[in-house]
C-alpha positions in Angstrom: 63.1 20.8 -31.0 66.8 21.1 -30.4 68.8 24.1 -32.1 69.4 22.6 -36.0 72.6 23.5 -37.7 72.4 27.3 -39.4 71.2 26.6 -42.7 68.8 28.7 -44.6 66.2 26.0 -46.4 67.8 24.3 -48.9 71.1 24.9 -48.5 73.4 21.7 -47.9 76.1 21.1 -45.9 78.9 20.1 -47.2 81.7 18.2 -44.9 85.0 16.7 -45.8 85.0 12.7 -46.1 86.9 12.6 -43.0 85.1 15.2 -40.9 82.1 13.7 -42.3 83.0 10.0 -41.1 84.0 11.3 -37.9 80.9 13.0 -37.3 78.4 10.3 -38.6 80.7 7.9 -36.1 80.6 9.8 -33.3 76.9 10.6 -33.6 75.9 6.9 -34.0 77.5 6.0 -31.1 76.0 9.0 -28.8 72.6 8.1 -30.5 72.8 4.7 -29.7 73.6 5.2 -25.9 70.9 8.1 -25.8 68.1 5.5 -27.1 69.4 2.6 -25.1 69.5 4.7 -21.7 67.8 8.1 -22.3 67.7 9.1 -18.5 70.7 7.5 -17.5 69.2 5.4 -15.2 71.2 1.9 -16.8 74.2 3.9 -16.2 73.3 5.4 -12.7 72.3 1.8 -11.5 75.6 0.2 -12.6 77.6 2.8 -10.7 75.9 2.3 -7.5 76.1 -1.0 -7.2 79.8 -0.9 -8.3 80.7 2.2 -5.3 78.9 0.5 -2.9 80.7 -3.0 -4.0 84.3 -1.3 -3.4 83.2 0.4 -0.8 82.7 -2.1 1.3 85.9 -4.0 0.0 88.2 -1.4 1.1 85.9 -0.8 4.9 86.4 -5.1 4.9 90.5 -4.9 4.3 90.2 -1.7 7.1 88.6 -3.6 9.3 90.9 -6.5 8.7 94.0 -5.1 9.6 92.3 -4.6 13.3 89.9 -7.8 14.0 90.1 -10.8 11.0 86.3 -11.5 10.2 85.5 -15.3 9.5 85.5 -16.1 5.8 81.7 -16.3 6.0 81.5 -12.4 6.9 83.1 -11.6 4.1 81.1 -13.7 2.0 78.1 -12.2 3.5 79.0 -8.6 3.1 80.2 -9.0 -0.7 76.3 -10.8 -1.1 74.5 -7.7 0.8 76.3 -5.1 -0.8 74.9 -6.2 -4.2 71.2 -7.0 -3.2 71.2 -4.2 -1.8 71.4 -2.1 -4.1 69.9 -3.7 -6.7 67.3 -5.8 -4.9 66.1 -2.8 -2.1 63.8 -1.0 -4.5 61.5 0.9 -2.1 60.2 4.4 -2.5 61.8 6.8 -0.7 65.4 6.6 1.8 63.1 6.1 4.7 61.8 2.6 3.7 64.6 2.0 2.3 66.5 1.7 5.4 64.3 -0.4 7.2 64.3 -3.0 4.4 67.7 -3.1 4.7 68.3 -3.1 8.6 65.8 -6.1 8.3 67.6 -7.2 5.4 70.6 -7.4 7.2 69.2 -9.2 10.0 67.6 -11.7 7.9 70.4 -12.4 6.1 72.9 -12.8 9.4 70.4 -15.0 11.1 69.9 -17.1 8.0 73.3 -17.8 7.6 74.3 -18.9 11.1 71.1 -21.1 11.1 72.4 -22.2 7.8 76.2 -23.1 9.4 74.4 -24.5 12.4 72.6 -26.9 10.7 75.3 -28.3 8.2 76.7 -31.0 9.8 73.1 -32.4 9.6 72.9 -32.5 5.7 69.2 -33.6 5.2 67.5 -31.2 8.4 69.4 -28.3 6.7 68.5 -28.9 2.9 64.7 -29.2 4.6 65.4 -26.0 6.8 66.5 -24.7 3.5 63.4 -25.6 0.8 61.2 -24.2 3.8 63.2 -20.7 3.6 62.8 -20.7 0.1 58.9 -21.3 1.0 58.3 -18.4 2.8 60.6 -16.2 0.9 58.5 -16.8 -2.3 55.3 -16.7 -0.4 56.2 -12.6 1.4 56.8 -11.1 -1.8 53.1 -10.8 -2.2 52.9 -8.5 0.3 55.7 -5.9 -1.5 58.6 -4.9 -2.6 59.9 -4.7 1.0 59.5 -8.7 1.4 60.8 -9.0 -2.0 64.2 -8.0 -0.6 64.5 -9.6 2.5 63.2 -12.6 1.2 66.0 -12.3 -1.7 68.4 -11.9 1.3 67.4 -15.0 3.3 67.7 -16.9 0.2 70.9 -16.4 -0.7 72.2 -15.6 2.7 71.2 -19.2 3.7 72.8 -21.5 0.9 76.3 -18.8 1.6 76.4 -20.0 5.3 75.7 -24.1 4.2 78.7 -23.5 2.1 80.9 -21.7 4.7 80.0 -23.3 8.0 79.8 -20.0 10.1 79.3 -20.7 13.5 76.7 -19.5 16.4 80.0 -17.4 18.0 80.6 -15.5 14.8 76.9 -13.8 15.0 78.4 -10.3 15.9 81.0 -10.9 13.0 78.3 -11.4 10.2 76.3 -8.6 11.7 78.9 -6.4 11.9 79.8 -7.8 8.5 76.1 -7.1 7.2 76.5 -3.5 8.6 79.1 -2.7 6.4 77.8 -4.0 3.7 74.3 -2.4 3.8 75.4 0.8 4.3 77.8 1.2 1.7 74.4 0.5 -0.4 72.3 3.1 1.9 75.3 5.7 0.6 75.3 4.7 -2.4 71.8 4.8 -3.3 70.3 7.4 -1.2 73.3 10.4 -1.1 75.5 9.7 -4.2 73.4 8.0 -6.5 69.7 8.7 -5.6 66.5 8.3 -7.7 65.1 11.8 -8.6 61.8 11.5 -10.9 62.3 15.3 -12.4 65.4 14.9 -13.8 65.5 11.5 -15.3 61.7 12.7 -17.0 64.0 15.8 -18.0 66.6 14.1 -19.4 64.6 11.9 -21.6 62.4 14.5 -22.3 65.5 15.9 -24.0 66.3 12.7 -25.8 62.6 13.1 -27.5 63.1 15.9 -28.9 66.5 14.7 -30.3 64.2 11.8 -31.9 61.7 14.3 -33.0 64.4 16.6 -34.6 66.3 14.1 -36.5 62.9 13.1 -37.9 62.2 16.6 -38.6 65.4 16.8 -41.0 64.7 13.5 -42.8 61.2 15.9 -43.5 63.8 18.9 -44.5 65.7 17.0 -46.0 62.9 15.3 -48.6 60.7 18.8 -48.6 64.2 20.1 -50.2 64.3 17.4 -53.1 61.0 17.7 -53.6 60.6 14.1 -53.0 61.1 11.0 -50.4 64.7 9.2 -49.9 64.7 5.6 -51.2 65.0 4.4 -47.6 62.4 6.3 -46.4 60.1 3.8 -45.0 63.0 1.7 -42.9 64.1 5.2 -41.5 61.1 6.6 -40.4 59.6 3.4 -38.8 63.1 2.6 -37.4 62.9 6.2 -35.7 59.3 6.1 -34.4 60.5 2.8 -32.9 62.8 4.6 -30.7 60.2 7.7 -30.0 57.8 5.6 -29.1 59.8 3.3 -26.6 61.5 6.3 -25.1 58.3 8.3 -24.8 56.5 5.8 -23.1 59.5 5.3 -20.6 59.4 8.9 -20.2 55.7 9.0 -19.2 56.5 6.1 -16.5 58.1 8.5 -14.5 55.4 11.2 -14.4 53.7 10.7 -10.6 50.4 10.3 -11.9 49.4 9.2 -8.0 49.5 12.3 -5.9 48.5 12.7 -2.3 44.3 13.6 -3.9 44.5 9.9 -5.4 44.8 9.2 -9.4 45.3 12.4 -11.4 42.9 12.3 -13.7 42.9 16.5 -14.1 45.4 19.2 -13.9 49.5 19.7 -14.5 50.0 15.7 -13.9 47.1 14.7 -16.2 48.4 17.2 -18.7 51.8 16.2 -18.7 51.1 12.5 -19.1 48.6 13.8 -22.0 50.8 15.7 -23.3 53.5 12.9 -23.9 50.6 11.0 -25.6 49.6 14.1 -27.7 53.0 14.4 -29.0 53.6 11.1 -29.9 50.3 10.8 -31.8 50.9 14.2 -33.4 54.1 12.7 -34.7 52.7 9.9 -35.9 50.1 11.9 -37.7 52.8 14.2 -39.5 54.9 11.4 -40.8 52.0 9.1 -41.7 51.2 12.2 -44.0 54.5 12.9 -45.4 53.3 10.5 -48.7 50.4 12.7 -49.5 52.0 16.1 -48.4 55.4 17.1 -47.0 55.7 20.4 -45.0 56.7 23.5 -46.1 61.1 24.2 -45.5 60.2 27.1 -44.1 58.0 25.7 -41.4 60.1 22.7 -40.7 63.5 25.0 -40.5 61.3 27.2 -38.1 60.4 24.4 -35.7 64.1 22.8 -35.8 65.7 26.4 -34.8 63.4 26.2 -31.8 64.3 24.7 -28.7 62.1 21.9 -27.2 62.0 23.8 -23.4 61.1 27.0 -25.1 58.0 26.1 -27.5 55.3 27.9 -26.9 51.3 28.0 -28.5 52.0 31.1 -30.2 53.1 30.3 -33.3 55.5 31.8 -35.6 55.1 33.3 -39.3 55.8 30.3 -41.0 52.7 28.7 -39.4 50.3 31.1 -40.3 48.8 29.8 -43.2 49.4 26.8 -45.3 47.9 23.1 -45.9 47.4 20.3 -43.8 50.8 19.3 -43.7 51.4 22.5 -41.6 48.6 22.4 -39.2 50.2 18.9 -38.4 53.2 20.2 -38.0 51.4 23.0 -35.3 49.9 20.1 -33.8 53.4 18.5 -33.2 54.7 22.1 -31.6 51.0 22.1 -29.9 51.6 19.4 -28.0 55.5 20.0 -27.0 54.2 23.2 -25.9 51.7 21.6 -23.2 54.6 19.7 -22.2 56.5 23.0 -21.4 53.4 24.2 -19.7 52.4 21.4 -17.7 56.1 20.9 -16.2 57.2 24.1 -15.4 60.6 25.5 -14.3 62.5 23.0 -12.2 61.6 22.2 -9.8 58.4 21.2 -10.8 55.4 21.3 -8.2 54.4 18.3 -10.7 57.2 16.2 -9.0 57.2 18.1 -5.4 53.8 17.2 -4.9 53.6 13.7 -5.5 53.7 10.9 -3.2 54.6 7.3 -3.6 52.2 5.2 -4.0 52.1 2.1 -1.9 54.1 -0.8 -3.1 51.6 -3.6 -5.1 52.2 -7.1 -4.7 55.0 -8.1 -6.6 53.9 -11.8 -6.6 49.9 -11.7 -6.7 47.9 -14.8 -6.8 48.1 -16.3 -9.9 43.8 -17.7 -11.1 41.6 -19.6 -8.7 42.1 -22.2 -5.7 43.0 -25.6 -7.5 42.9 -29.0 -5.6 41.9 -27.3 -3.0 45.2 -24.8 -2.6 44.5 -21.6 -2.4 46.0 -19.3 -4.8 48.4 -17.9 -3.1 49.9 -20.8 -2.2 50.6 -21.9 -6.0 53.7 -19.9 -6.5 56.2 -20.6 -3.6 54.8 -24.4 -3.9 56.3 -24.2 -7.9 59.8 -22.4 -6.7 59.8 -24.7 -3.7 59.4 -28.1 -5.7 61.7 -26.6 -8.6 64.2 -26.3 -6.0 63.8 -29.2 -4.4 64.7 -30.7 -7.8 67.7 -29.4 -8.4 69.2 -29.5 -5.3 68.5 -33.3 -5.8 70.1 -33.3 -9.3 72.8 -30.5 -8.5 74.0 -32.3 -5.6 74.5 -35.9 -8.1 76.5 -34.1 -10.3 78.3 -32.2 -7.4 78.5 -32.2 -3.6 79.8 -29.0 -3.4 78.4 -27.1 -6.7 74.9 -27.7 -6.2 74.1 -24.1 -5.7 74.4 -22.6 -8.8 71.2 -25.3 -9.9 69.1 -23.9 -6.8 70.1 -20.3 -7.5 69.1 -21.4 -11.2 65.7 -22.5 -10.1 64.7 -20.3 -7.5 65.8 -16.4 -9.6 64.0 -18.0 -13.2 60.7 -17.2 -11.5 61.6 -13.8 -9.9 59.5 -11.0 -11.5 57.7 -14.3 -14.3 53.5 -14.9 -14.2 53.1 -17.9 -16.9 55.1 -20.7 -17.8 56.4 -19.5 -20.7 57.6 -16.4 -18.9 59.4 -18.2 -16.8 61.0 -20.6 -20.1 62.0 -17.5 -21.0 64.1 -16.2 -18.0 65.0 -20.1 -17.9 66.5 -20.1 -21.3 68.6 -16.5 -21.3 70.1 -17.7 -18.1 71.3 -20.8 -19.6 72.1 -19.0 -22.8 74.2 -16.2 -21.2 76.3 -19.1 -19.4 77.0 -20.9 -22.2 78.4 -17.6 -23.9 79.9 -16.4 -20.0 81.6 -19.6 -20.0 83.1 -20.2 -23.2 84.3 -16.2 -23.2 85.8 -16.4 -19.7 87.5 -19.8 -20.3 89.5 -17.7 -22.7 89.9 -14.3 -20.5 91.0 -16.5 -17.9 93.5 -18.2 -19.8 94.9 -14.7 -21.5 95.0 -13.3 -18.1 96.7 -15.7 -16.5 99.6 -15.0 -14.4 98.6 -11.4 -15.0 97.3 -10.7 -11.6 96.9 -6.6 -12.1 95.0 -6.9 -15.3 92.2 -9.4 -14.2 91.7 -7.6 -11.1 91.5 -4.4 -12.7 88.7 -6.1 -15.3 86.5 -7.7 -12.5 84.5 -4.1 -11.5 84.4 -3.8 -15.1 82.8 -6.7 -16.3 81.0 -6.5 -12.9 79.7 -3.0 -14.1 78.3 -4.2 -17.3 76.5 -6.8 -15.6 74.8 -4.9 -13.8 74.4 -1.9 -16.7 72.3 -4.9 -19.0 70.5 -6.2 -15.6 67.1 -4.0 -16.9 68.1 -4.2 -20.8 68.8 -8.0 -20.9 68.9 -10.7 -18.3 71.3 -12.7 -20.8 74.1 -10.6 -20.8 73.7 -9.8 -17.7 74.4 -13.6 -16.7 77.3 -13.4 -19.3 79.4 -10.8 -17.7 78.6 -12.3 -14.5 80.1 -15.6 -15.5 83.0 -13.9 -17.1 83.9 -11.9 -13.6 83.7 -15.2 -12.2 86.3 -16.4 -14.2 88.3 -13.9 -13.1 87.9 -14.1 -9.8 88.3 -17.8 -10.2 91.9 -17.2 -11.8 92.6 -14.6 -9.0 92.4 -17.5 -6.6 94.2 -19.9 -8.1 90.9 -21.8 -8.2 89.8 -21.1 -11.8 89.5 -24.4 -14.0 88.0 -24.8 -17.6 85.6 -27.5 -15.7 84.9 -25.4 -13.1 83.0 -23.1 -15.8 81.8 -25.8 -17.5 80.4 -27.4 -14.0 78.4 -24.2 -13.5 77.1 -24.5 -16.9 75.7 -28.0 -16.2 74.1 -27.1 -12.8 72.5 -23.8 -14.8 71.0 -26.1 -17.3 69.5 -28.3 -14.2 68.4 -25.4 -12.5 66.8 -23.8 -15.6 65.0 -27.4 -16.5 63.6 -27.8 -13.5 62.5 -24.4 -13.3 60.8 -25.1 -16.6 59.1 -28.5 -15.6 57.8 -27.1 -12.4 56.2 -23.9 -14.1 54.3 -26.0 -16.4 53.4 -29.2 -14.4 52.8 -27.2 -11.4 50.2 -25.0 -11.3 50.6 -24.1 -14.4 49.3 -20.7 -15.7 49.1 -20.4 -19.8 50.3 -17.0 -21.3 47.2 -17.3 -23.7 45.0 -17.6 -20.8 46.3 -14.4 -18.8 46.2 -12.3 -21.5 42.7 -13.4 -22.7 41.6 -12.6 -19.4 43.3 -9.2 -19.0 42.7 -8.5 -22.4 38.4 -8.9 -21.8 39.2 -6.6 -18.0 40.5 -3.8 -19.7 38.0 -4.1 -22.3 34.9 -4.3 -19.9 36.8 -1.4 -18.0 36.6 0.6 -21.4 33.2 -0.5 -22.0 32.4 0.6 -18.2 33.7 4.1 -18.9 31.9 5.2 -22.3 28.2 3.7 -20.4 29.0 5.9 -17.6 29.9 8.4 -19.6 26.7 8.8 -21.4 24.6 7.4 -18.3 22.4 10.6 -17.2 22.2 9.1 -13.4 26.1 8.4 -13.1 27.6 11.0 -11.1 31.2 12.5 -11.6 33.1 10.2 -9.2 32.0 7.2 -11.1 33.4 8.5 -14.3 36.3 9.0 -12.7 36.7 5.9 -10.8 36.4 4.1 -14.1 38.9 6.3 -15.8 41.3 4.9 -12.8 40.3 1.4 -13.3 40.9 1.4 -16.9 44.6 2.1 -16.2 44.9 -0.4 -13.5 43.3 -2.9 -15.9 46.1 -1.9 -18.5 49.0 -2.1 -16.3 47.9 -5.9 -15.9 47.2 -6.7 -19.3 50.8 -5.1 -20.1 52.5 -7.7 -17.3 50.2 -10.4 -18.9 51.4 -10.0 -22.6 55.8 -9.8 -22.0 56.6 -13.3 -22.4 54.6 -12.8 -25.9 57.3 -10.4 -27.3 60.2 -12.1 -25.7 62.5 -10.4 -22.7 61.6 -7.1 -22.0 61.7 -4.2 -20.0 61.3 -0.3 -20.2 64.2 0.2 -21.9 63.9 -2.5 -24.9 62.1 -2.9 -27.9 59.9 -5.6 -29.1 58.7 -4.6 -31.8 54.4 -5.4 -32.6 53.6 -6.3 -29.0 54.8 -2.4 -27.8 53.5 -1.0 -30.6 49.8 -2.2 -29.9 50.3 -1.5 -26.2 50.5 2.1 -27.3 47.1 1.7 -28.9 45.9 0.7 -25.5 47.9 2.8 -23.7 46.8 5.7 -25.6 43.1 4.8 -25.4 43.8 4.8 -21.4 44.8 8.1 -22.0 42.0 9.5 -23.6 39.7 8.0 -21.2 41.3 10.1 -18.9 40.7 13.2 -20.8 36.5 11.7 -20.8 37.0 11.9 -17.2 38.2 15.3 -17.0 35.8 17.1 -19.4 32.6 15.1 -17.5 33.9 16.6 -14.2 33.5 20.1 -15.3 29.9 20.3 -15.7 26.5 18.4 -16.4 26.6 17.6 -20.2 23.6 18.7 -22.1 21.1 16.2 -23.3 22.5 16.7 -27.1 26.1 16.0 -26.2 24.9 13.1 -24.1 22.9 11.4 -27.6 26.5 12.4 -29.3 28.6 10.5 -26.7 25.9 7.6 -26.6 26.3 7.0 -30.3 29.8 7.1 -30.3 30.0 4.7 -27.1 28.1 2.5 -29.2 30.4 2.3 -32.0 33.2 1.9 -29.7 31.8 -1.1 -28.0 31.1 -3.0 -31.1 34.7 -3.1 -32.0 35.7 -3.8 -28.7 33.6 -6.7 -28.7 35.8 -8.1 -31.6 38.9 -7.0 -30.0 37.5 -9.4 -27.1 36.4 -12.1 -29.0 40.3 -11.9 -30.8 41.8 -12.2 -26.8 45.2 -13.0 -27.2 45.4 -13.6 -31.2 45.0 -9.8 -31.4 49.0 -9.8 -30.6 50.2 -12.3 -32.7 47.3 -11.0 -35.8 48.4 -8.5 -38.8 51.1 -6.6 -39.1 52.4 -3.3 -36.7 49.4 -0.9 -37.1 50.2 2.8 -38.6 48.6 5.5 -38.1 45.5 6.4 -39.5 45.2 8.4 -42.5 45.0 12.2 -40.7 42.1 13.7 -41.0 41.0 16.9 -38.6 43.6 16.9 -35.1 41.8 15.4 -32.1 40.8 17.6 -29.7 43.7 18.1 -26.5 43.1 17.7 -23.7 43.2 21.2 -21.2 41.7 23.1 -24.1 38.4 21.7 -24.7 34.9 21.4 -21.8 32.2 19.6 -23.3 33.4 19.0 -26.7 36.8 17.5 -25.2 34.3 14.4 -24.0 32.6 14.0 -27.5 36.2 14.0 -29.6 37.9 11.9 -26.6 35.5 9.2 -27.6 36.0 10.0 -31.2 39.8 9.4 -30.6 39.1 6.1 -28.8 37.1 5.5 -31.7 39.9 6.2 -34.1 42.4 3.7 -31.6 39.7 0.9 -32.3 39.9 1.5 -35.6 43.7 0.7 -36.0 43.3 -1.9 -33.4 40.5 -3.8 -35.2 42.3 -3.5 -38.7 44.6 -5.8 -37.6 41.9 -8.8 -37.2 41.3 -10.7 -40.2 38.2 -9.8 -42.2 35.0 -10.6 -40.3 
């Protein structure tokens, strides 16, 4: 897919030892960045939030050789400067500004009510817990609310620790201004979110994973046999396709200003991804009955992915199934090429941001009475409440870090064990933040230059594993701490170890409140999102073969089939551990793509019904294939959440004649969509135990 080395089939290259280690080094270590961050968006992240840090350092020590700001200012402005950029997540530099201008607000009012109130230590911890109250409950109403309320948070326990007072208003304002936009730079001129080219760039990294399991293919087709380590290399490498395909395809804007695209260059590309993925999976499934031809594998590596197209080359013409599979695999990376376009894309032009969901939805039915969407801030707010009780035994001064603990453990959780989860990597990044910058304090001390130079760089990693993982995101944090600590002349190794024991309070009472409180059981959430998208499925093949449904109500089940999966894939996280788009967890992802890719064909059902009445023939074809389907999703529902945790990562199966695509197909595109469905099921329900 990208240009392979100049070798005619069969010949080897041959290296020297050193050249060779060099090589194999190097490549590793770009292979492992490529997979970790394929569109750079880790990286891009990281950078932003460390320009718009120093940013607003250096406009802070401008500012201070003119007019001194009160130490809560500067406090202030450090705090909004990170948040927001890495807590202002709206679509689009427009919304993005008001969220922070309120932002800002929020968090200068906050913390002069905050200083206000401190000399009255019980009216301000209760003028706190009700903040932390209402900033729990806005986030259901987006991702705006998610911010400010973030803000307001923080902002509030900042001014109970530095006492600004009501005359300093203009100074934290001012101070919030600076802060704020240094972020709006950052995020919307120098390091801005643009769709196309992160989809670009990781649409380059697939076909870098494709190629290099092209040449394993070479590679064996040449020796007439497979390696010994075949089977660890080529799951170990559809690991990686499959995570970084599926990020790819979350940045196609499959909502465009006509609704959900269910047809055309945006359903295509999506499909497309899917195609390829599957085609892959077909080719190297097959690789123990047949391996290509070198010729036709040499002729697909010399081609580059952007320039594939459907005609194929000589070495396709003829040959077994092995090749057609290998056609498929160009097939599909050729839709791709047609679907997207030349940059820029009209895919990406077009689209429109969809309006922000409710971050924090309401969590099952009323219980005692209490509605819904009361249940979650009444969990953070009694968590809280806890540790600031605890936290403030143990220390008078310290008790933050156990509230902070409490009240971030539930950010972005739905069940208890979720939340256990967050609970127990923020604990466990401490631990290993603590013990790590006891000692890079201590080597650093007295070594002003050096530990000053290493806070933006620890601060940068941080903030590079903030999507990856939240545990080594807290252990770089801790570290910087440290170090900023020792800058001060404030660092002590009981210091560390006080923040340690106020994370473990924090994270406990997190823990206790998630599951005496409201409590919502993984197993439950995922049984019931599990039997949604499954009706949803169901819904979709009945309407398809209904004579008296019209068009719009195969499409509107299409859409609601992909809603329903986008819950069920929130629902099932805490089963595979801490996760996000970019990391891997193994089984759980790897059945997701069966749903995922079931999703998808329904979409292509949707399409082939909306371009003309089916005949009564094709309608008896799609009925008896509904049929089949909705007998193995009844097991699949009956399994509910032991479908995760039953049999082993499902493969493939065996390849048999390629599925239709969709784009190329009418009619018959409806019958072998549900055929592929079919074949999904199949995989999915080999996993169950017998009967």
């Amino acid at each position: 897919m990208v240009p392979a080395p100049a070798t005619q089939p069969g010949q080897e290259l041959v290296i020297s030892e050193q050249a060779g280690f060099q090589n194999r080094l190097s490549s590793h270590v770009m292979d492992r960045l490529s997979a970790a961050d394929p569109a750079l968006s880790r990286l891009r992240m990281a950078a932003r939030a460390l320009f718009a840090l120093m940013l607003t350092v250096i406009v802070l020590i401008a500012v201070h050789q003119v007019c001194p700001l009160p130490v809560a200012a500067y406090g202030l402005a450090i705090l909004l400067s990170f948040i927001g950029t890495i807590g202002i997540r709206d679509a689009g530099w427009r919304r993005q500004t008001v969220t922070r201008a309120l932002a800002g607000l929020m968090g200068a009012t906050a913390s002069i009510l905050a200083g206000a109130l401190a000399p009255q230590p019980v009216v301000a911890y209760l003028v706190f817990l009700s903040v932390i109250f209402v900033s729990v409950y806005i986030r259901r109403y987006g991702m705006r609310w998610l911010g400010v309320g973030l803000v307001a948070f923080m902002a509030y326990f900042m001014g109970d620790y530095m006492h600004p007072v009501p005359s300093d208003a203009g100074y934290m304002l001012l101070a919030a201004a600076i802060a704020l936009g240094s972020a709006q730079l950052a995020s919307t001129l120098l390091f801005t979110e643009d769709p196309e080219r992160d989809f670009r760039r990781a649409l380059r990294t697939i076909d870098h994973r494709i190629n290099l399991i092209l040449r394993h293919l070479l590679q064996a087709s040449v020796n007439g046999k497979l390696p010994p380590d075949d089977r660890m290399t080529v799951r170990t490498q559809m690991t990686e396709l499959r995570e970084i395909l599926l990020m790819a395809e979350g940045f196609v804007p499959q909502i465009t200003p006509q609704g959900w695209a269910v047809e055309g260059a945006t359903a295509d590309l999506a499909g497309g991804l899917i195609d390829l993925l599957l085609a892959v999976e077909r080719l190297v499934r097959y690789r123990e009955t047949e391996l290509p031809p070198p010729e036709a594998l040499h002729a697909l590596l010399t081609e580059s992915g952007p320039t594939v197209s459907t005609n194929h080359p000589s070495a396709f013409a003829s040959g077994g199934e092995a090749v057609q599979l290998l056609q498929e695999v160009r097939r599909a990376r050729a839709r791709i090429n047609v679907a997207l376009g030349p940059a820029p894309s009209p895919i990406f032009a077009r689209a429109t941001a969809s309006a922000p969901a409710a971050v924090q939805a309401a969590l099952g039915p009323s219980r005692l009475g209490i509605p819904a969407a009361f249940h979650r801030p009444i969990q953070v707010t009694v968590a809280c409440g806890l540790a600031l009780a605890i936290g403030l035994m143990l220390s008078p001064t310290r008790w933050y870090w156990a509230v902070v603990t409490a009240y971030i453990v539930f950010n972005n959780t739905r069940t208890r064990a979720d939340t256990a989860i967050r609970a127990m990597s923020r604990a466990a990044g401490t631990f290993g933040g603590v013990v790590a910058g006891t000692l890079l304090a201590t080597l650093l001390h007295g070594h002003a230059l050096a530990a000053g130079l290493l806070i933006p760089v620890v601060f940068f990693l941080a903030v590079y594993n903030l999507q990856a993982s939240y545990g080594w995101m807290i252990f770089f944090f801790t570290n910087g701490l440290a170090l900023l600590y020792g800058l001060m002349g404030m660092f002590t190794p009981e210091l560390l170890v006080l923040r340690l024991s106020e994370t473990l309070i924090g994270a406990l009472c997190g823990i206790a409140a998630a599951f005496l409180i409201f409590p919502v059981r993984t197993g439950g959430a995922v049984d019931a999102a599990m039997g949604d998208f499954l009706d949803a499925l169901d819904e979709l093949m009945a309407a398809a073969c209904d004579k008296k449904k019209s068009i719009d109500s195969i499409t509107g089940a299409a859409l609601k089939l992909d809603h329903k999966y986008g819950a069920l894939a929130v629902a099932v996280r805490p089963l595979g551990g801490p996760w996000s788009v970019v990391t891997k967890f193994g089984s759980v992802r790897t059945k997701l793509l069966l749903l995922v890719s079931c999703a998808h064909w329904a979409r292509v059902l949707a399409s082939a019904m909306a371009d003309g009445d089916a005949t009564d023939d094709e309608r008896d074809a799609l009925a008896r294939l509904a049929a089949v389907a909705m007998e193995k999703t009844e097991r699949l529902r009956m399994a509910g959440a032991g479908w995760f945790a039953a049999g082993d990562t499902p493969e493939p199966v065996p390849y048999k004649d390629p599925a239709p695509s969709a784009g190329t197909l009418k009619h018959g595109a409806a019958i072998g969509a549900i055929e592929a469905i079919n074949d999904l099921l199949d995989r999915a329900v080999a996993q169950l135990e017998p009967g």
